[in-house]
C-alpha positions in Angstrom: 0.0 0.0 0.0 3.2 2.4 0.3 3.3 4.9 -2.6 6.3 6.7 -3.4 4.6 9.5 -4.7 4.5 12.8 -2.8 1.1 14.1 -2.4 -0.1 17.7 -1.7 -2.4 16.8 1.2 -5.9 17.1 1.8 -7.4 19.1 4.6 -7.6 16.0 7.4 -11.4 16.8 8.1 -14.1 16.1 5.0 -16.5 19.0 6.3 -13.4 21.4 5.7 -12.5 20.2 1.7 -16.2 20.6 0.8 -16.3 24.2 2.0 -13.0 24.5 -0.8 -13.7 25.9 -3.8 -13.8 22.8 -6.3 -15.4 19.4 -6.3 -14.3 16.5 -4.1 -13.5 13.1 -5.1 -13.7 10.2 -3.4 -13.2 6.3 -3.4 -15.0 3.5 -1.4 -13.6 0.5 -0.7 -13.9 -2.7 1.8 -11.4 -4.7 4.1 -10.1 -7.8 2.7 -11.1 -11.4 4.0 -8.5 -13.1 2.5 -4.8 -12.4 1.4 -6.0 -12.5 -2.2 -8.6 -9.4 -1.3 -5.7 -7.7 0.6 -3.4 -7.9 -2.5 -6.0 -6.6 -4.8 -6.9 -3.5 -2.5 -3.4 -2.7 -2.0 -2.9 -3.0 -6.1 -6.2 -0.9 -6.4 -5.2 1.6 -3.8 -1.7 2.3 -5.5 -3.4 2.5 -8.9 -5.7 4.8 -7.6 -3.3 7.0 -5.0 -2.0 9.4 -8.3 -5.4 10.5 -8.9 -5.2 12.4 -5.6 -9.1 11.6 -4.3 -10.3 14.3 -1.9 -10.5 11.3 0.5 -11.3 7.7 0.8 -13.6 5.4 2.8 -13.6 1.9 4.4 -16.7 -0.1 5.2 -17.5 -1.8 8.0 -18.2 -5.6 7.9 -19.2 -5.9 11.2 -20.2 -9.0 11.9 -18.0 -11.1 9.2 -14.6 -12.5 9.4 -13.0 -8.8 8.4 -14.8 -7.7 11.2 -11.9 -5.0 13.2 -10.3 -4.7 9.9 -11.6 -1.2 9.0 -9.5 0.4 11.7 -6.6 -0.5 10.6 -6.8 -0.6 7.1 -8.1 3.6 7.8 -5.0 4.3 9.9 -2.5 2.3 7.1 -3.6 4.4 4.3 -3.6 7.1 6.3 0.0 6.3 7.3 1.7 5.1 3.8 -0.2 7.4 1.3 -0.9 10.4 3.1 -4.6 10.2 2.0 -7.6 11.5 4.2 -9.4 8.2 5.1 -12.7 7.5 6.7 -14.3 5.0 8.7 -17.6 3.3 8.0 -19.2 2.5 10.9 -22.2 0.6 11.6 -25.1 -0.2 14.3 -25.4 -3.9 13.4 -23.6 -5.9 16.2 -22.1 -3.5 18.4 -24.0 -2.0 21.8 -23.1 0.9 23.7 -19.8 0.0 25.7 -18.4 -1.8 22.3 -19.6 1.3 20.1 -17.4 3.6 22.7 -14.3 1.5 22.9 -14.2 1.5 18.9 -14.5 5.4 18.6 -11.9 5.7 21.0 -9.8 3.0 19.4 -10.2 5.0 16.5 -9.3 8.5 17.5 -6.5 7.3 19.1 -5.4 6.0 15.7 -5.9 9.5 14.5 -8.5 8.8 12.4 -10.8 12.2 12.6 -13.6 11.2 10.0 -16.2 8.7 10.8 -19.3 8.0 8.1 -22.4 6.6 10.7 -24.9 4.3 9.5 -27.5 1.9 10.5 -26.1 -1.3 7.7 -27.5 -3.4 6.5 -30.1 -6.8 7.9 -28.7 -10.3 7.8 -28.9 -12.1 5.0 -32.6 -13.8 5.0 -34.2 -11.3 7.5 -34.7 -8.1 9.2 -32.4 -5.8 11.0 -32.3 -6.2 14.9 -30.9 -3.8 16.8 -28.4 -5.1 19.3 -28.7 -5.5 22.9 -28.2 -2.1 24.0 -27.2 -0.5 21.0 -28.7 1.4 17.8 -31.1 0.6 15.6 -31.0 4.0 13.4 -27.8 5.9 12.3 -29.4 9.2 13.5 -29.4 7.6 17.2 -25.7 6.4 17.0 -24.5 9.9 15.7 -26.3 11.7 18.5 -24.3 9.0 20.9 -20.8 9.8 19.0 -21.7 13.4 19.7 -22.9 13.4 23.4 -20.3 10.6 24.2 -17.1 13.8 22.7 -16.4 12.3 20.0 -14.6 15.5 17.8 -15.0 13.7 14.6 -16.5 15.0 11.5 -19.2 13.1 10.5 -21.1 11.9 7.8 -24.6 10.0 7.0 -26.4 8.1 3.9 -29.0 9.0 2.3 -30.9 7.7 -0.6 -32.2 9.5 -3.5 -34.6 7.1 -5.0 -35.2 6.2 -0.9 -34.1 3.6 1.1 -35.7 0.0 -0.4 -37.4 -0.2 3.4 -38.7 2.9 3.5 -42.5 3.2 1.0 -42.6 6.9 1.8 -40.6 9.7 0.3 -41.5 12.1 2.4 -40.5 9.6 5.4 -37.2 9.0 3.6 -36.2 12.6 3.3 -37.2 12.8 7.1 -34.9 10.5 8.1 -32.2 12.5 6.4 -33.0 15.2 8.3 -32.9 12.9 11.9 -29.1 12.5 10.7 -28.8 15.8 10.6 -30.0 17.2 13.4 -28.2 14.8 15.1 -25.0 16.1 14.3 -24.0 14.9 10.6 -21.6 17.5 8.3 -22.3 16.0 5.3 -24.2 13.3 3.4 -23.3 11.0 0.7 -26.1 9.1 -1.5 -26.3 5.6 -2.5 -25.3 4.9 -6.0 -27.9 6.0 -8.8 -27.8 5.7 -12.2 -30.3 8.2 -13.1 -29.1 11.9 -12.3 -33.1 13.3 -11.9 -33.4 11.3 -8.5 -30.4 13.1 -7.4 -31.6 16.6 -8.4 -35.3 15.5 -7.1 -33.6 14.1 -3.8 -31.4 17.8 -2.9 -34.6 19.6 -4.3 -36.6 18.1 -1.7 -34.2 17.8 0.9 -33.6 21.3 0.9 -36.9 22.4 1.1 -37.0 19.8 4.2 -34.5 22.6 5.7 -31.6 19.8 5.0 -28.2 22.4 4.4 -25.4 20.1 4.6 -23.5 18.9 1.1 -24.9 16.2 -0.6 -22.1 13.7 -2.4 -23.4 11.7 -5.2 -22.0 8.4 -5.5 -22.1 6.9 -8.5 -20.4 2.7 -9.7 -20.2 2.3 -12.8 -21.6 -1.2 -14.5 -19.5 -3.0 -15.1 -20.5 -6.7 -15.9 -24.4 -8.0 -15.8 -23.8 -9.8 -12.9 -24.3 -6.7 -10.7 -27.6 -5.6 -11.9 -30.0 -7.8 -9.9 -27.8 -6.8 -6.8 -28.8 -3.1 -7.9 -32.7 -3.8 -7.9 -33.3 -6.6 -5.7 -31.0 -5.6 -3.1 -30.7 -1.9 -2.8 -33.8 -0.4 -5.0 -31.7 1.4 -7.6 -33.4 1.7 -10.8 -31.0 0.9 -14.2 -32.9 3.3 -16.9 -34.2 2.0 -20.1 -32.1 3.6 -21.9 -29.0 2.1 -20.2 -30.6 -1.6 -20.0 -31.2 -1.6 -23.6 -27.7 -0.4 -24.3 -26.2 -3.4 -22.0 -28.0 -5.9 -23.5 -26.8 -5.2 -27.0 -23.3 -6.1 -25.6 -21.9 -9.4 -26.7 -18.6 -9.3 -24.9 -17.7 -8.3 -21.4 -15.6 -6.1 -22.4 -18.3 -3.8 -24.3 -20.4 -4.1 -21.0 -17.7 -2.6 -19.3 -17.1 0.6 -21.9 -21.4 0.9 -22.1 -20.9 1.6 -18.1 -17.8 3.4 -18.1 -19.6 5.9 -20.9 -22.7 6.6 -18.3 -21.3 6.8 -15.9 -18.9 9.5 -17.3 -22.2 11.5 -18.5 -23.9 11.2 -15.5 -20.7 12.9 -13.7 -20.2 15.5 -16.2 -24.1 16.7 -15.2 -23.7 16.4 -11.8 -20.6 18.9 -11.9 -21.8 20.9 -14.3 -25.5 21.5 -12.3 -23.5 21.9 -8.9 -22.9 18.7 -6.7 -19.9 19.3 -4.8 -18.2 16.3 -6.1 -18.2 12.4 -6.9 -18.2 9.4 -4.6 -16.9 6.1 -6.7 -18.0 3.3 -5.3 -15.4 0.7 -6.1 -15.4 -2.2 -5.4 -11.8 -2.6 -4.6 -11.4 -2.5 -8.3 -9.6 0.6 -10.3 -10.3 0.8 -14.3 -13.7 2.0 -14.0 -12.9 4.9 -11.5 -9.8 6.0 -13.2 -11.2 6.0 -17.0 -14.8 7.9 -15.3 -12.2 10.5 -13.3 -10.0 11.0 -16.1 -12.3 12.0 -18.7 -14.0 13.8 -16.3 -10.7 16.2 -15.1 -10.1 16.5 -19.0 -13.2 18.3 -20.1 -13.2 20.3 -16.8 
């Protein structure tokens, strides 16, 4: 994960690069389970490095075998690549006295940006909250801000809503919950269409929601992922990019088809005013660097 390169450094705290002047950039990725994983995510991460993201995230897999592993992954590419790096962390398995110990574990790794969310159910059935813990985001950002806690802090949202929530307006107030509670920014989950975005800030700033509102977009890039988008998370793949994916005969022009749209759907985000570009990656690097490439050249 160690990069040679010497990088002009972000501003440590997330809340402070989106009050900059230009758009932030950003890369998701996910611990490793196995020492396969952990080569390709240090591979991706020194592919990645030279396009000098605003910041990057880590999720949380609580409750897997890479549970722990976000902490340290956060303060090692902190450490070797001088990147700002943020924790996911999550309400799933952890109560009170565990949530505490982990925020202190990770301040004292001097990680100073935290993103707080609910995660997701077991596989097969409902989300349970813990035994003394969380079962909403908003609740365990209020507890990271009553507890001290001085990290900046950001929430999900969901701009076509959340696939267990039937009410948009319900939705939209659970953004808000977030950030009353205390959240500097939010980031959405991935879209392909750029109208529920607009729709999504449109309505949550009528909703008196004044925080920045990062898009995050993946691009598609094999078939395989599509019935993860709909069945699993509620995101709608448009017509128009559907019909364009099934006229692809190898993977190869699957990947280009989503590499394309997803470079037009960040041209119009910039262009209409998001203040910047969440990639989710999948520990994987083509797809970001071609979408944030041709995106910096016709800036």
């Amino acid at each position: 994960m160690t990069s040679q390169l010497s990088l002009t450094r972000s501003p440590r705290r997330i809340v402070d690069a989106l009050r900059g002047t230009g758009p932030v950039f950003s890369f998701e990725f996910f611990p490793p389970k196995s020492p396969g994983e952990a080569r390709l995510l240090e591979r991706t991460i020194t592919e990645l490095v030279d396009l000098r993201p605003t910041f990057v995230s880590v999720t949380d897999r609580a409750g897997s075998a890479a549970q722990g592993l976000t902490r340290e992954v956060v303060a090692r590419i902190g450490a070797e690549t001088g990147l700002t790096a943020m924790a996911h962390l999550t309400c799933r398995v952890h109560s009170r006295d565990e949530m505490r110990a982990m925020l202190a574990d990770l301040r004292d790794a001097g990680v100073e940006n935290v993103l707080a969310l609910r995660g997701d159910p077991p596989p097969g059935g409902p989300f349970v909250p813990p035994v003394d813990g969380f079962g909403y985001a908003d609740q365990l950002v209020r507890f990271i801000r009553e507890e001290g806690f001085d990290f900046c802090l950001g929430g999900a949202c969901y701009p076509e809503g959340h696939i267990e929530c039937a009410d948009r307006a319900e939705d939209i107030a659970n953004a808000k919950h977030k950030v009353e509670a205390g959240v500097d920014f939010l980031i959405t989950q991935l879209f392909h269409e750029n109208a529920y975005y607009f729709d999504f800030v449109a309505r949550a700033r009528e909703a008196g929601i004044t925080v920045p509102i990062i898009p995050g977009v993946m691009p598609v890039t094999n078939l395989k992922q599509i019935p993860r988008f709909t069945r699993e998370w509620g995101v709608t793949i448009p017509t128009r990019l559907l019909l364009a994916l099934e006229r692809c005969e190898t993977d190869a022009e699957v990947f280009d088809v989503g590499v394309r749209w997803a470079t037009t759907q960040c041209r119009e985000l910039l262009a209409r005013g998001a203040p910047g570009i969440h990639f989710y990656t999948l520990n994987r690097s083509p797809a970001t660097r071609l979408v944030l490439e041709a995106i910096r050249t016709s800036a």
